[in-house]
KOLMIPA-45498 format. One line per field, with one value per residue (C-alpha): residue number from 0; residue in three letters; x, y negated, z negated. Coordinates in pm, 1 decimal, always signed. Last residue first. Layout:
seq (NUM/...)
type (ALA/...)
xx (X/...)
yy (Y/...)
zz (Z/...)
***
This chain:
seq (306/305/304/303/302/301/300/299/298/297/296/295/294/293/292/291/290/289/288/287/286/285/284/283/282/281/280/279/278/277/276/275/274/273/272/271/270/269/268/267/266/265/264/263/262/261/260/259/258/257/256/255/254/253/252/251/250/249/248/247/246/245/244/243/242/241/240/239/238/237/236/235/234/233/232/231/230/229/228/227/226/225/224/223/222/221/220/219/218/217/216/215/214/213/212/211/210/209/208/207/206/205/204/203/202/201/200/199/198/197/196/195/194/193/192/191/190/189/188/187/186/185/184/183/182/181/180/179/178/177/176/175/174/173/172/171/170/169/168/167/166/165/164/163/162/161/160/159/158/157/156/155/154/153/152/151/150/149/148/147/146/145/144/143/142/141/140/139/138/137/136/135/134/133/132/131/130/129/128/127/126/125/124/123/122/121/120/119/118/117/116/115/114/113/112/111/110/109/108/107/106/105/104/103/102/101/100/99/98/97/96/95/94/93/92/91/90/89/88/87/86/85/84/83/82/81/80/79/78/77/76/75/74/73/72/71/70/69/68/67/66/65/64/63/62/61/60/59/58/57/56/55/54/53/52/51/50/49/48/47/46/45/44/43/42/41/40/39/38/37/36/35/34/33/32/31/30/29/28/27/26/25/24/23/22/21/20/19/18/17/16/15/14/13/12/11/10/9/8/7/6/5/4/3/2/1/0)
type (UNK/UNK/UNK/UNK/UNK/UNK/UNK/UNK/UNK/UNK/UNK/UNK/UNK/UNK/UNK/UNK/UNK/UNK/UNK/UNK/UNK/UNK/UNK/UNK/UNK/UNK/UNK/UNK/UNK/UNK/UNK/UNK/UNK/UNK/UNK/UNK/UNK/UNK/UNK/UNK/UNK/UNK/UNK/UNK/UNK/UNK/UNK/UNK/UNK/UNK/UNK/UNK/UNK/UNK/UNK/UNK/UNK/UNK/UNK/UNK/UNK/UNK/UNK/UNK/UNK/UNK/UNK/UNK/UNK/UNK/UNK/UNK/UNK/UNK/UNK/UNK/UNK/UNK/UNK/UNK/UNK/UNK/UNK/UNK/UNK/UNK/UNK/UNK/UNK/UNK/UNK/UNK/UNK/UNK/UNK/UNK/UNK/UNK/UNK/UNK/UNK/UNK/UNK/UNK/UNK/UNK/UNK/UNK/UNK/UNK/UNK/UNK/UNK/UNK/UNK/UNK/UNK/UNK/UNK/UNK/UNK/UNK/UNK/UNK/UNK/UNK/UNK/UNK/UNK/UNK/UNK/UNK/UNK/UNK/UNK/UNK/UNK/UNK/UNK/UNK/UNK/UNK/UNK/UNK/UNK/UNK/UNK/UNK/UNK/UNK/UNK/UNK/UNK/UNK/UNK/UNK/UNK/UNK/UNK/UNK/UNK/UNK/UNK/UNK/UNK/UNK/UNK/UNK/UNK/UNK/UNK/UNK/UNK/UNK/UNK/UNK/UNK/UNK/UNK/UNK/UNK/UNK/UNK/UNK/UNK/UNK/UNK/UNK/UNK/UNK/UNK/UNK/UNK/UNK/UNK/UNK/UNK/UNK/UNK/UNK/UNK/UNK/UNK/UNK/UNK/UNK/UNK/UNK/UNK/UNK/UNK/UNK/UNK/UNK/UNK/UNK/UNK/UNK/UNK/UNK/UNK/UNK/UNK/UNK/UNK/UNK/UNK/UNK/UNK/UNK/UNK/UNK/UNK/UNK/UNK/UNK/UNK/UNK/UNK/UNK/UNK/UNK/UNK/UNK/UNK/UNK/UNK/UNK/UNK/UNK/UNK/UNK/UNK/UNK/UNK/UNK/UNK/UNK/UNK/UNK/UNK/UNK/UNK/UNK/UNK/UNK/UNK/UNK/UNK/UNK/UNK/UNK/UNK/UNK/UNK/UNK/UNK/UNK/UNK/UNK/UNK/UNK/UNK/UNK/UNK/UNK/UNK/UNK/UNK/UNK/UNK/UNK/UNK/UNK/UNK/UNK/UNK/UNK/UNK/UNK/UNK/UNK/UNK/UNK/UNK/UNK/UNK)
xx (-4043.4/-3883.2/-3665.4/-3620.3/-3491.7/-3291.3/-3052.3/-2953.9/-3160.5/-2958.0/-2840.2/-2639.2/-2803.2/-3047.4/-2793.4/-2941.4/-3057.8/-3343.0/-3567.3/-3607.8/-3857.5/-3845.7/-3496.0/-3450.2/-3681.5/-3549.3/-3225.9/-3374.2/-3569.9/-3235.9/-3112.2/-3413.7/-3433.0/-3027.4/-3096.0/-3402.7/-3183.4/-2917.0/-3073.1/-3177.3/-3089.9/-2686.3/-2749.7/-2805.2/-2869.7/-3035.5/-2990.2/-3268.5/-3174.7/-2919.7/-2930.2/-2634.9/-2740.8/-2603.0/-2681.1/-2519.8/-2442.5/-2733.1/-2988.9/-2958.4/-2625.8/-2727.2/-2653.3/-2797.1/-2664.3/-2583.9/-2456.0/-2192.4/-2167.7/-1874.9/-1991.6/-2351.4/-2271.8/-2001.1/-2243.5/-2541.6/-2317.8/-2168.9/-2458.7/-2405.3/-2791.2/-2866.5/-3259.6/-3574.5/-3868.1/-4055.0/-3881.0/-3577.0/-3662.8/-3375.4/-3133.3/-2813.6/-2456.8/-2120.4/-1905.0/-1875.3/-2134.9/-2490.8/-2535.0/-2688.0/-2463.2/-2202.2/-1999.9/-1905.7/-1709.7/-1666.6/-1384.2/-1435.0/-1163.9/-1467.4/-1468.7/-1104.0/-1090.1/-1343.2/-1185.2/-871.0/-1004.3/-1175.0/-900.8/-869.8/-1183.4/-1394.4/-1035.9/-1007.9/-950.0/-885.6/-1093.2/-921.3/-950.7/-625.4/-690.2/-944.2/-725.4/-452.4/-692.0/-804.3/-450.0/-263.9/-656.4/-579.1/-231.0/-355.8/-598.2/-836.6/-1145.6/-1094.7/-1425.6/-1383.9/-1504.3/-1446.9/-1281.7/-1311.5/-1142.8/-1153.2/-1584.1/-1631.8/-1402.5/-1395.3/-1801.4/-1763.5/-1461.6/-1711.5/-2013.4/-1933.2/-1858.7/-2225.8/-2299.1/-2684.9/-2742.5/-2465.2/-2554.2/-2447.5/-2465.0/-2252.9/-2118.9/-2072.9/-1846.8/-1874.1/-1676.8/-2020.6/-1856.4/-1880.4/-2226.6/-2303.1/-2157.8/-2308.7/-2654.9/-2596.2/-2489.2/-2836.8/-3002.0/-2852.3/-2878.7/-2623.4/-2536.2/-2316.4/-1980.5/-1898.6/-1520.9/-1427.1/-1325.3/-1373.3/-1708.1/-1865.6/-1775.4/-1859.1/-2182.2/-2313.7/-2201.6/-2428.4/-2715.9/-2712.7/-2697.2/-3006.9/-3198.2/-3197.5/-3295.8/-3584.5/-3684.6/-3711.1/-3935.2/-4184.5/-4240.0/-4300.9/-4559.3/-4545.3/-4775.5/-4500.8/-4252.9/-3981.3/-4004.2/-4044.2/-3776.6/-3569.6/-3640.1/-3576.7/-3263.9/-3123.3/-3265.7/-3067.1/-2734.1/-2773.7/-2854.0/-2534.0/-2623.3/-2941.4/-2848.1/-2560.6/-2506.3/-2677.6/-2447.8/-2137.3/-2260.3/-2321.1/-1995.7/-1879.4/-2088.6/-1988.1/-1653.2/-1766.5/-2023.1/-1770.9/-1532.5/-1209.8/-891.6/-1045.8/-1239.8/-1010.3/-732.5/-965.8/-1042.6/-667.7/-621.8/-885.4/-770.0/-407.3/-534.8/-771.6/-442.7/-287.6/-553.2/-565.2/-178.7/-231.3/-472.4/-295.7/+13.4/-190.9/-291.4/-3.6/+139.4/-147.6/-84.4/+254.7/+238.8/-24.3/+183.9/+479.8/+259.2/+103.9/+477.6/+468.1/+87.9/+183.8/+485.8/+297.7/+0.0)
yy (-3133.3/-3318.1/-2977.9/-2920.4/-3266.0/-3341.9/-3048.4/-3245.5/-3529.2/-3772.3/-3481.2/-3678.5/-3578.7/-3895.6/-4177.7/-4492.7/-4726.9/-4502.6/-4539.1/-4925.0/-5123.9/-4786.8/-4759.9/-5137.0/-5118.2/-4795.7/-4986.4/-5261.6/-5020.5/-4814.3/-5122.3/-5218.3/-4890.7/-4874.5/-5211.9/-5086.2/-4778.7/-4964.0/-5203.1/-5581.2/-5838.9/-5806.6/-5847.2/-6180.6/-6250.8/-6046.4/-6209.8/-6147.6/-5963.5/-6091.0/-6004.6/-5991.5/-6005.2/-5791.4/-5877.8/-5777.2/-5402.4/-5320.2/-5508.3/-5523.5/-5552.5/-5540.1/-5721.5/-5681.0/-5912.4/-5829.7/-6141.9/-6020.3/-6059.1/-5778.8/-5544.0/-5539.7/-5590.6/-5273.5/-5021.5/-5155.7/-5131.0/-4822.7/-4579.2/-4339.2/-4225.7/-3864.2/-3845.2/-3814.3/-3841.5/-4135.5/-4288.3/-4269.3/-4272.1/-4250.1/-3911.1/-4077.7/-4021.3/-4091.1/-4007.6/-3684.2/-3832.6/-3897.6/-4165.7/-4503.8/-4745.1/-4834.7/-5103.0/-5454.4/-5592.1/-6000.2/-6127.1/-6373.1/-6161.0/-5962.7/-5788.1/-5778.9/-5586.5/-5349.6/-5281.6/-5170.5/-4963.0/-4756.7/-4723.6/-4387.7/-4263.3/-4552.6/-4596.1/-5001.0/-5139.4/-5583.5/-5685.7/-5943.3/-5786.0/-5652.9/-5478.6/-5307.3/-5141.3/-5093.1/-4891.7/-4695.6/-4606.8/-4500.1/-4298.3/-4157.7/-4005.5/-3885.7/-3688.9/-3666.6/-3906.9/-4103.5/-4325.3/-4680.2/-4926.9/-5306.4/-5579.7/-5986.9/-6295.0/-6598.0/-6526.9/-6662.0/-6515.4/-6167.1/-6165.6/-6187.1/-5952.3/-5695.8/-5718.9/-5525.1/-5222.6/-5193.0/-5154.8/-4993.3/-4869.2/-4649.2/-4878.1/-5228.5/-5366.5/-5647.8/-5696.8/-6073.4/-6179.5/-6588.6/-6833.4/-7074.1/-7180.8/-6861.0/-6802.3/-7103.9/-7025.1/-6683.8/-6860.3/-7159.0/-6875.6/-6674.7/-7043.4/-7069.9/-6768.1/-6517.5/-6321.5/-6035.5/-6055.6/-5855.3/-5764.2/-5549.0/-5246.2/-5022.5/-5185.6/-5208.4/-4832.0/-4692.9/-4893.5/-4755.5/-4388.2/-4442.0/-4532.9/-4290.1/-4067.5/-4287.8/-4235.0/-3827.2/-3838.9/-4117.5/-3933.4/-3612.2/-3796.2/-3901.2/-3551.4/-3403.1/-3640.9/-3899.6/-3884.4/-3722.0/-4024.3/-3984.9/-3587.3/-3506.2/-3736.1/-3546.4/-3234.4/-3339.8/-3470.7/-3198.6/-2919.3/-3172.5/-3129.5/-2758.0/-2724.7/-2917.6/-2780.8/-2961.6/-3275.7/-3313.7/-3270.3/-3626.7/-3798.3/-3663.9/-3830.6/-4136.9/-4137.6/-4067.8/-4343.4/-4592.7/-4667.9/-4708.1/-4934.9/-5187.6/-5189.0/-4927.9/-5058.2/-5090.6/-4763.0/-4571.1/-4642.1/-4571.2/-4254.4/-4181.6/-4289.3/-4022.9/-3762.5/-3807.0/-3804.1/-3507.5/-3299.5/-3363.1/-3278.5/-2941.2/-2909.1/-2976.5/-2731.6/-2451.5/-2528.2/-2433.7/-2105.3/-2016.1/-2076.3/-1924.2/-1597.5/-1616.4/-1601.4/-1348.3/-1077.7/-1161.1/-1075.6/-776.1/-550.7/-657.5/-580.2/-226.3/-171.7/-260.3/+0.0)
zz (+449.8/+149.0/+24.0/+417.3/+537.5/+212.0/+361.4/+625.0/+721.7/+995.2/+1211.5/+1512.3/+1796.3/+1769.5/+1813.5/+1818.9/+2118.6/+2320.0/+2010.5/+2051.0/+1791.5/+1587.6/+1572.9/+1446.4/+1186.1/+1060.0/+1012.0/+803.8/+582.9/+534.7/+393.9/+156.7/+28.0/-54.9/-235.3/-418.8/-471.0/-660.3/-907.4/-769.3/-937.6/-810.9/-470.1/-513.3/-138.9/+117.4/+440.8/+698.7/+996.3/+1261.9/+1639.3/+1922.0/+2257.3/+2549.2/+2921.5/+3200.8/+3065.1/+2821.1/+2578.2/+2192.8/+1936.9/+1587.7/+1228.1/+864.7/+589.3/+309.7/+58.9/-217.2/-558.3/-509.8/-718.0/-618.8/-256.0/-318.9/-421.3/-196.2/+119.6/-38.9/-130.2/+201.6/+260.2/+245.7/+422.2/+228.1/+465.6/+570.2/+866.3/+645.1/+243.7/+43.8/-85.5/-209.8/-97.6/-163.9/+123.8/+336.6/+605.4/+677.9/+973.0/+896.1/+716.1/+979.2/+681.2/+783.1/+598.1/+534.9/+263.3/-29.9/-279.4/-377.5/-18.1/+32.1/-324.7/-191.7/+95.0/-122.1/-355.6/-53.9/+144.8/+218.4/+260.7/+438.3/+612.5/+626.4/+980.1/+960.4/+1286.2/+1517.2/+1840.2/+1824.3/+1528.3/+1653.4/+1913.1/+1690.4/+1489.3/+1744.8/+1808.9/+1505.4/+1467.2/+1815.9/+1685.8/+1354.7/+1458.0/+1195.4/+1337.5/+1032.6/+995.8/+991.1/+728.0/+890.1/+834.3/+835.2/+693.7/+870.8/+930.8/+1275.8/+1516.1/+1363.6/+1375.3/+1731.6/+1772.8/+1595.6/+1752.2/+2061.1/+1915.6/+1815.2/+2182.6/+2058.0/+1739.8/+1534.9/+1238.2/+1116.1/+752.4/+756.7/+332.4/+292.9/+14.5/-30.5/+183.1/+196.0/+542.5/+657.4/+564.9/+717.7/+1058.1/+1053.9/+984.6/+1240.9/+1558.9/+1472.3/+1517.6/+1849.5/+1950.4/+2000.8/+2344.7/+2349.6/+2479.9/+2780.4/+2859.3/+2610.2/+2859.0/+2604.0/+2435.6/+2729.1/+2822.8/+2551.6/+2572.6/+2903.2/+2812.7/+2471.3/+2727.3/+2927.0/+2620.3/+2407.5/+2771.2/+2733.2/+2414.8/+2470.9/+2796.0/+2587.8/+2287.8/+2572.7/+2686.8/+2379.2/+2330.2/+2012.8/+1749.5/+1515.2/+1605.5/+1308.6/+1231.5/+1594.1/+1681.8/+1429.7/+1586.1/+1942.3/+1845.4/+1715.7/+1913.5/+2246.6/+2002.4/+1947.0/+2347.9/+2493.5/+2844.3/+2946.4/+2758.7/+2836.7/+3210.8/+3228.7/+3010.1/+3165.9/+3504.5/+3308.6/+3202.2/+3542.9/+3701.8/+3418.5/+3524.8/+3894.7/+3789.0/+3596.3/+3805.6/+3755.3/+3568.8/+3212.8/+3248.0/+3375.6/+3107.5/+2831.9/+2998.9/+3033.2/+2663.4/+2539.8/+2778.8/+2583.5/+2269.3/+2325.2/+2429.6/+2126.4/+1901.9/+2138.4/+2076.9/+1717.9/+1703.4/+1840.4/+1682.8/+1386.8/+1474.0/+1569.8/+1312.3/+1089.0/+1320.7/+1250.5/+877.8/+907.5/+1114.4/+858.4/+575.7/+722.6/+674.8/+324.9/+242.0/+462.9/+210.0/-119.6/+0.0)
***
């Protein structure tokens, strides 16, 4: 028994190398498509960058079957007097348009439209220098709000998630950066975000999709869904203002929408804030379906205790 344990040990030490160079070959290997898209899209015009995408859109959502169950259920839970029919052309819209807005917000070239009044508010906020938490979602050409914000709060960041490989996270980030927007890992650099908040700082925090944070279960289109707790977590410890913001419309013409502020955070207790936030957010998905991202799985396990 001790000599076959000590003749399988060498067998399993090279099959976890292998194993591993594996993966960091097929890490690699995503980097490097990642940066040749990128490429194509910023050297191409504009319609032939989006024809592939769009291309890769439509494949989708007949082969990628888990992800098309996905959104189908949840539009079923959301719209319940909705036809079967209609909630396919929203899913396979919210892909055409997700390949639309990658590419806006790669090639960086289309700034979104802001009212006048919309313009005063983020102007006055500014000028009021007080912590301002951005609650944004995975709605529409969010990317694209981001280098406007950067231009008119002097001190602005972002949560980003960590797409673990290391060599197109060095890069995203750079990207970002470069447009003015100060990255903060929502894992690694927790401490640190939140001191840039309470310092008189501006982050803006993707609030809608379930994740490995800190979670809560809140009401989403009326069923319990795991909501991440830092936009109220760090408004109330910051003293900070949150204020919700979305990017509308398509290529050609993008606009850039504000919510009401919420101010004093702090007299409020945690889940009326977390409430309020997710109330915002459904708001926005039911006044255009075909903008968020339905193949993501919102409800998790909350989904079948509330169902």
């Amino acid at each position: 028994m001790v000599a076959t344990l000590t003749i399988l040990d060498p067998v399993r030490g090279l099959r976890s190398a292998l194993w591993l160079r594996f993966r960091q070959g097929r890490r690699e290997l995503f980097y490097l498509l990642a940066r040749l898209l990128a490429l194509g899209i910023r050297v191409l015009p504009s319609f032939a960058a989006r024809w592939p995408l769009r291309g890769l859109a439509r494949l989708a959502w007949p082969l990628r079957r888990g992800d098309r169950c996905t959104a189908l259920r949840q539009l079923r839970l959301a719209f319940p007097d909705r036809s079967e029919a209609w909630r396919c052309w929203v899913g396979r819209t919210a892909l055409l348009r997700m390949a639309d807005n990658l590419v806006s917000g790669l090639r960086g070239t289309e700034e979104p439209w802001l009212s006048p009044a919309d313009s005063r508010l983020l102007r006055d906020l500014a000028e009021e220098g007080r912590p301002t938490v951005v609650l944004m979602a995975h709605y529409g050409a969010w990317e694209l709000a981001g280098p406007v914000l950067a231009r008119i709060f002097p001190s602005f960041g972002a949560f980003t998630a960590n797409p673990h490989n290391d060599r197109l996270d060095r890069w995203l980030k750079a990207e970002r950066r470069g447009r003015g927007i100060e990255v903060f890992d929502r894992h690694r650099d927790r401490i640190s975000a939140a001191r840039w908040l309470r310092r008189g700082g501006t982050l803006a925090i993707l609030a809608d999709h379930r994740s490995a944070v800190a979670t809560r279960p809140v009401p989403w289109f009326g069923r319990l869904a795991p909501t991440v707790v830092g936009p109220a977590r760090l408004a109330r410890w910051a003293g900070a203002s949150i204020l919700p913001v979305r990017v509308v419309g398509g290529p050609g013409h993008y606009e850039l929408r504000l919510g009401p502020v919420l101010r004093e955070v702090g007299e409020f207790d945690e889940d009326e804030v977390l409430v309020w936030c997710n109330e915002r957010i459904e708001e926005w998905v039911a006044e255009d379906p075909t903008q968020w991202t339905w193949w993501h799985d919102r409800y998790g396990d909350e989904e079948d205790r509330d169902g």
